[in-house]
C-alpha positions as a Markdown table, in Angstrom:
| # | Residue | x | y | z |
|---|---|---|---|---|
| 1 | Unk | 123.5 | -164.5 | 59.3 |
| 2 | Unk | 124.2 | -161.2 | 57.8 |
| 3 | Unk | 122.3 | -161.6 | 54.7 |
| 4 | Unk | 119.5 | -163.2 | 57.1 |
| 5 | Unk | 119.7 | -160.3 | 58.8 |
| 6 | Unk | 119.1 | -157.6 | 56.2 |
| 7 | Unk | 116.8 | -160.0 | 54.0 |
| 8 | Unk | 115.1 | -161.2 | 56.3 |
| 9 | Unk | 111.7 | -162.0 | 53.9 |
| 10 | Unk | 114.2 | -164.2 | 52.2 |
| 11 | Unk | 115.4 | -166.8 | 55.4 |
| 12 | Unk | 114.3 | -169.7 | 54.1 |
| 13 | Unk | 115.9 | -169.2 | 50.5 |
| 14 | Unk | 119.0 | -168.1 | 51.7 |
| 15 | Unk | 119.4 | -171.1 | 54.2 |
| 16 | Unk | 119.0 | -173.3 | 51.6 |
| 17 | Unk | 120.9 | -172.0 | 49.3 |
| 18 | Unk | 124.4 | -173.6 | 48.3 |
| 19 | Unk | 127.2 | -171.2 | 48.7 |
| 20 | Unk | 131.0 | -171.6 | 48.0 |
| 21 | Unk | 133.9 | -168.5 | 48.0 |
| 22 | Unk | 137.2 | -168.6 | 46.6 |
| 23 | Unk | 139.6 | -165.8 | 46.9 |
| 24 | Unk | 140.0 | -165.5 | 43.4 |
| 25 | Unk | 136.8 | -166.1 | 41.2 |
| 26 | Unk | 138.1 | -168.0 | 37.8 |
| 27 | Unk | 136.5 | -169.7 | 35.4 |
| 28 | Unk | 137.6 | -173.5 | 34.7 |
| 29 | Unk | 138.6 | -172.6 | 31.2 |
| 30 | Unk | 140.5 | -169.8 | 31.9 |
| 31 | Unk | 138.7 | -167.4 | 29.9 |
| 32 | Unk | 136.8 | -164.8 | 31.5 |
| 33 | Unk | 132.9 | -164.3 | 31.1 |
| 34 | Unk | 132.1 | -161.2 | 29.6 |
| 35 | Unk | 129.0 | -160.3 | 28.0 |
| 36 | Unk | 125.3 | -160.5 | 28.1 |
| 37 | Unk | 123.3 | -163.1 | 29.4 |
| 38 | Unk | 120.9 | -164.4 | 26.9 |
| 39 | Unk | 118.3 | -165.4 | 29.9 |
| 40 | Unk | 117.6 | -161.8 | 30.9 |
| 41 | Unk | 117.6 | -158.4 | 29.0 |
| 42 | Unk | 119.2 | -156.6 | 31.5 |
| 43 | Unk | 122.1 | -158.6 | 32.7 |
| 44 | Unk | 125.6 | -158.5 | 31.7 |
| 45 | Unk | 128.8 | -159.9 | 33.7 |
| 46 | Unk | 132.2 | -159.5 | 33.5 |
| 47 | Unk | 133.4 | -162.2 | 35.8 |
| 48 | Unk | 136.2 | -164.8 | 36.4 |
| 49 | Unk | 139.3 | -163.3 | 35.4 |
| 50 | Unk | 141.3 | -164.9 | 38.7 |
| 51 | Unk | 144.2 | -163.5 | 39.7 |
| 52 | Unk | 143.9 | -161.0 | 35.9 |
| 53 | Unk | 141.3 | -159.1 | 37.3 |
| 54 | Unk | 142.6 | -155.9 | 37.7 |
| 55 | Unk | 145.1 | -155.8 | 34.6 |
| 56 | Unk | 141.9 | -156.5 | 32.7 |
| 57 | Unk | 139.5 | -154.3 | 34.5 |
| 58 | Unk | 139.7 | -151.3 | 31.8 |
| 59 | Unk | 139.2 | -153.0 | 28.9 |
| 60 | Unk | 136.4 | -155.1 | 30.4 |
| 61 | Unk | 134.6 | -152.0 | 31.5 |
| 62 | Unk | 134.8 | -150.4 | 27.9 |
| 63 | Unk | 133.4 | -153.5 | 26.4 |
| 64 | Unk | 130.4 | -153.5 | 29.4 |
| 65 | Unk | 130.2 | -149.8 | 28.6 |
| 66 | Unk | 130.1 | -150.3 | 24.9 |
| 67 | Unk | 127.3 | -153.2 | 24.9 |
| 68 | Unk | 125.4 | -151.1 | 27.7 |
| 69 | Unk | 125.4 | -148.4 | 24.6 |
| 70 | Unk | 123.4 | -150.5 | 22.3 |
| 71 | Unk | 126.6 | -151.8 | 20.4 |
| 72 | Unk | 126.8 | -155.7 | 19.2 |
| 73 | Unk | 129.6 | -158.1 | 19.8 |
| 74 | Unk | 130.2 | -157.8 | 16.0 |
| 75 | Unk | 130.6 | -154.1 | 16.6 |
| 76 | Unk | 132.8 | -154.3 | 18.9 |
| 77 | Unk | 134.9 | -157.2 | 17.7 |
| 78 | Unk | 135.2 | -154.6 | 14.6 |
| 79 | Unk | 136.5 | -151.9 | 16.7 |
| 80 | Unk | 138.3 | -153.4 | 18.8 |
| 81 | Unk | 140.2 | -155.8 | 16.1 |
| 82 | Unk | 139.0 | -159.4 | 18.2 |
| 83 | Unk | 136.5 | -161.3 | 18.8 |
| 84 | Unk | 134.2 | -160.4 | 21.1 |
| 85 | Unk | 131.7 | -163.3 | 21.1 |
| 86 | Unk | 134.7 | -165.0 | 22.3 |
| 87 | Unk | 134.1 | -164.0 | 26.0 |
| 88 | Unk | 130.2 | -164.4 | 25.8 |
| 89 | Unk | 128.6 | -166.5 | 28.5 |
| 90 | Unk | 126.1 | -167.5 | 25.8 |
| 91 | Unk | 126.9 | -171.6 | 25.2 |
| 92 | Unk | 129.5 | -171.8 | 28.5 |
């Protein structure tokens, strides 16, 4: 009703849509998602890291931070001594 509420130009897609919460947001495979999305040019996540989420907060925002910055996944996995491509959504 909230989102109703605030959106409210957007009812009829938000009634329809399918919605499901969990306390902890993971990913089946137990790796988080971390990256760009290939879909969009502006979009990166760093999501799914269940109940990990705050021991890996910092070094998930310095890789955000660092692709935000114009550096690659191959940069980064140079700098950082792993691989980075790893953790892209791309293929999951």
């Amino acid at each position: 009703e909230e989102a109703v509420r605030q959106f409210p130009q957007l009812e009829q897609y938000i009634r329809e849509a399918k919605t499901k919460c969990g306390h902890r947001p993971y990913v089946s495979d137990g790796i988080l998602l971390l990256g760009r999305v290939k879909e969009f040019d502006n979009l990166l996540v760093s999501c799914g890291p269940g109940s990990n989420g705050w021991k890996l907060a910092m070094g998930s925002g310095e890789i955000v931070e660092r692709l935000i910055s114009g550096q690659t996944e191959d940069d980064i996995s140079k700098d950082l001594g792993f691989d980075a491509h790893s953790f892209s959504p791309a293929g999951r």
